[in-house]
Structure formats: C-alpha cells, structure tokens
MIDOSE-1310 file (N, C-alpha, C; in nm, 2 decimals, decimal comma, always signed):
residues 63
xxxx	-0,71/+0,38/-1,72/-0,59/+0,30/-1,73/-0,59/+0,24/-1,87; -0,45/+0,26/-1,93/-0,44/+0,22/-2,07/-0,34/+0,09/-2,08; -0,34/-0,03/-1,98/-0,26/-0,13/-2,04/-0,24/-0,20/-2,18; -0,10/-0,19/-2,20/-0,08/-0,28/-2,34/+0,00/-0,42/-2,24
xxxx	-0,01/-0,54/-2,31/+0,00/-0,59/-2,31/+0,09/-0,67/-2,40; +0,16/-0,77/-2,35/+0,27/-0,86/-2,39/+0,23/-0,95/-2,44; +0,23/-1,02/-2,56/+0,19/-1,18/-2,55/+0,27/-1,26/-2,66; +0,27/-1,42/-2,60/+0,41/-1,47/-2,65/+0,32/-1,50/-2,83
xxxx	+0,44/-1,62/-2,85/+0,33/-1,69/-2,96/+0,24/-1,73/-2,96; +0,23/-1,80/-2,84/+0,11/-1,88/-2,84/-0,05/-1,78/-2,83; +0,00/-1,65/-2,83/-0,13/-1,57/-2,77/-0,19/-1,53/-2,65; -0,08/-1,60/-2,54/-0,10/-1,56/-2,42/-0,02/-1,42/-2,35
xxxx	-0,10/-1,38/-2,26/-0,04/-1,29/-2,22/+0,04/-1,31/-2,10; +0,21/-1,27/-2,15/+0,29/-1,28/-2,02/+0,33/-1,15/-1,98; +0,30/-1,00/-2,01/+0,38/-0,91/-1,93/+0,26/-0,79/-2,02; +0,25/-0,65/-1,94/+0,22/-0,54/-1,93/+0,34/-0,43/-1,94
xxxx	+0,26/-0,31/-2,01/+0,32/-0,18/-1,99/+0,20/-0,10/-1,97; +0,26/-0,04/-1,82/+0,13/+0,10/-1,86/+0,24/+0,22/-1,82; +0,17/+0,32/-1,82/+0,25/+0,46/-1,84/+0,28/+0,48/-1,66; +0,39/+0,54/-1,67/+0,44/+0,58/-1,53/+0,35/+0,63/-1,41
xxxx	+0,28/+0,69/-1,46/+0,19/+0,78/-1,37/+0,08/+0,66/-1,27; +0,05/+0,59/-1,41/-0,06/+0,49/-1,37/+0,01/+0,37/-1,28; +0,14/+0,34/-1,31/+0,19/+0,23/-1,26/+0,23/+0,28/-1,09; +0,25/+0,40/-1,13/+0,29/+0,47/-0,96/+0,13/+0,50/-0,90
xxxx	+0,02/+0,55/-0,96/-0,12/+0,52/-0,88/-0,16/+0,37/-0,82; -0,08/+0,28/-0,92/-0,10/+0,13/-0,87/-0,05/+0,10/-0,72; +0,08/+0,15/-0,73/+0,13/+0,14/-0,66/+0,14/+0,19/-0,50; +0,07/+0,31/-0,48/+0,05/+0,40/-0,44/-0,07/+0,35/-0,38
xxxx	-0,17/+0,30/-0,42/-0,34/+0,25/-0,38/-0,28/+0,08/-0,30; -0,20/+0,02/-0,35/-0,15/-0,15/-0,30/-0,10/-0,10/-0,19; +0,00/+0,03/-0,18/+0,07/+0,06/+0,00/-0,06/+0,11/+0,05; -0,17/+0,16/+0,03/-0,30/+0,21/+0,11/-0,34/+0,09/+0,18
xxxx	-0,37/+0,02/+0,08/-0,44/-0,11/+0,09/-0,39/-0,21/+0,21; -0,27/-0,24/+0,21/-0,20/-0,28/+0,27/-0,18/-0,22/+0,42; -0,15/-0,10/+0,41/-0,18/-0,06/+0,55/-0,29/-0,04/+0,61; -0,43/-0,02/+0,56/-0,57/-0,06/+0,57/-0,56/-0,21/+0,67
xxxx	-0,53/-0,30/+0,57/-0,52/-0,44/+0,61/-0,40/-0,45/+0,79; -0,31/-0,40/+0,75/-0,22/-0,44/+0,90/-0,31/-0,35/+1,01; -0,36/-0,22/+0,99/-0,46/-0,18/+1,09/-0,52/-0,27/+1,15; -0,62/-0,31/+1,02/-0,73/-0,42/+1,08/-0,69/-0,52/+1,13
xxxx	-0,55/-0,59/+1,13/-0,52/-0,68/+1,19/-0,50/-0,66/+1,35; -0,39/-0,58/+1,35/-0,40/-0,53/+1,51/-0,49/-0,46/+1,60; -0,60/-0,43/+1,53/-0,74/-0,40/+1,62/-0,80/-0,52/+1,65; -0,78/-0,63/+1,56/-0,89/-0,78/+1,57/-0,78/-0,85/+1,71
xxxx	-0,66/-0,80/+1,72/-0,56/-0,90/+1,80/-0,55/-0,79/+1,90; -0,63/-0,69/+1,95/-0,66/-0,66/+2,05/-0,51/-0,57/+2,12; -0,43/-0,54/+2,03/-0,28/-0,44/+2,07/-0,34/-0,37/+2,10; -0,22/-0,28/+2,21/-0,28/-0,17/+2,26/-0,19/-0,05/+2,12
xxxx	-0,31/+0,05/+2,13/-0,30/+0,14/+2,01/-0,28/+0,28/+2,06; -0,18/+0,37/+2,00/-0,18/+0,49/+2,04/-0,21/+0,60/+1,97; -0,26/+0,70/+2,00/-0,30/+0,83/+1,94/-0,19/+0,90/+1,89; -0,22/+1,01/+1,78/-0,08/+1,08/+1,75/-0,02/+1,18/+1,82
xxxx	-0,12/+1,23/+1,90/-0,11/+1,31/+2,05/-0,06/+1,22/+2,11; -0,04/+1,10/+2,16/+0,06/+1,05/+2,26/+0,17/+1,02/+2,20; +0,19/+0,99/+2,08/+0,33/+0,94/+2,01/+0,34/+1,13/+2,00; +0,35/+1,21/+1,95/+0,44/+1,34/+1,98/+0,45/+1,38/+2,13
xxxx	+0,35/+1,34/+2,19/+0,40/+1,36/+2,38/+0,50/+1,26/+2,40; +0,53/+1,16/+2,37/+0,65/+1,09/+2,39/+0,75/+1,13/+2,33; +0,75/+1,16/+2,18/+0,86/+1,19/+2,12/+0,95/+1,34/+2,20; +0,85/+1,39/+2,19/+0,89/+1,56/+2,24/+0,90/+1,59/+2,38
xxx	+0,87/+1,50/+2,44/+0,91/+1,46/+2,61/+1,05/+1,49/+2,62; +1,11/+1,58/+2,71/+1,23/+1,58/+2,75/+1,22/+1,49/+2,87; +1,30/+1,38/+2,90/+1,32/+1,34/+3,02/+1,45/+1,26/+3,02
C-alpha cells in the first residue's frame, strides 16, 4: 500500500489518497471483517442457524 497523505499547515495529517485498487482491497477486507464479526455474534446469542442445503431446500420448495 502506497498512501499519500494530506496535511494542513500545521503539519498534521487530515486526509489520504491511495490508488483505487487498494482503496477497493480496503474495502473489500472491512465487508469480510464485518461479517466475520455479525457470525460471531449470532453463534455467542445462541440463534438458530441454517445450512445452505436447507436455505436452497426452502427456496426451491414448491409448495
């Protein structure tokens, strides 16, 4: 990763640029992360969880 960096007068840094590709890998790893995290939540709170074999047996269920 190649950030540049923004900074005012004072020499602080208030804002970044990085190149598209990298800002969309950023991005792309925070939505992983994130749903990592809501998993772990609903297994610690005990929800009942389904397999992808039952969610396409429902979906594809004619009834």
């Amino acid at each position: 990763m190649n950030p540049k960096f923004v900074i005012n007068e004072q020499g602080k840094k208030v804002g970044v640029f990085l190149d598209i590709k990298e800002y969309n890998a950023l991005l792309e790893e925070l939505e992983d992360l994130s749903d990592i995290a809501k998993a772990e939540e609903r297994l610690k709170a005990d929800e009942k969880t389904y397999s992808l074999e039952e969610i396409e047996k429902e979906i594809l269920t004619d009834d």
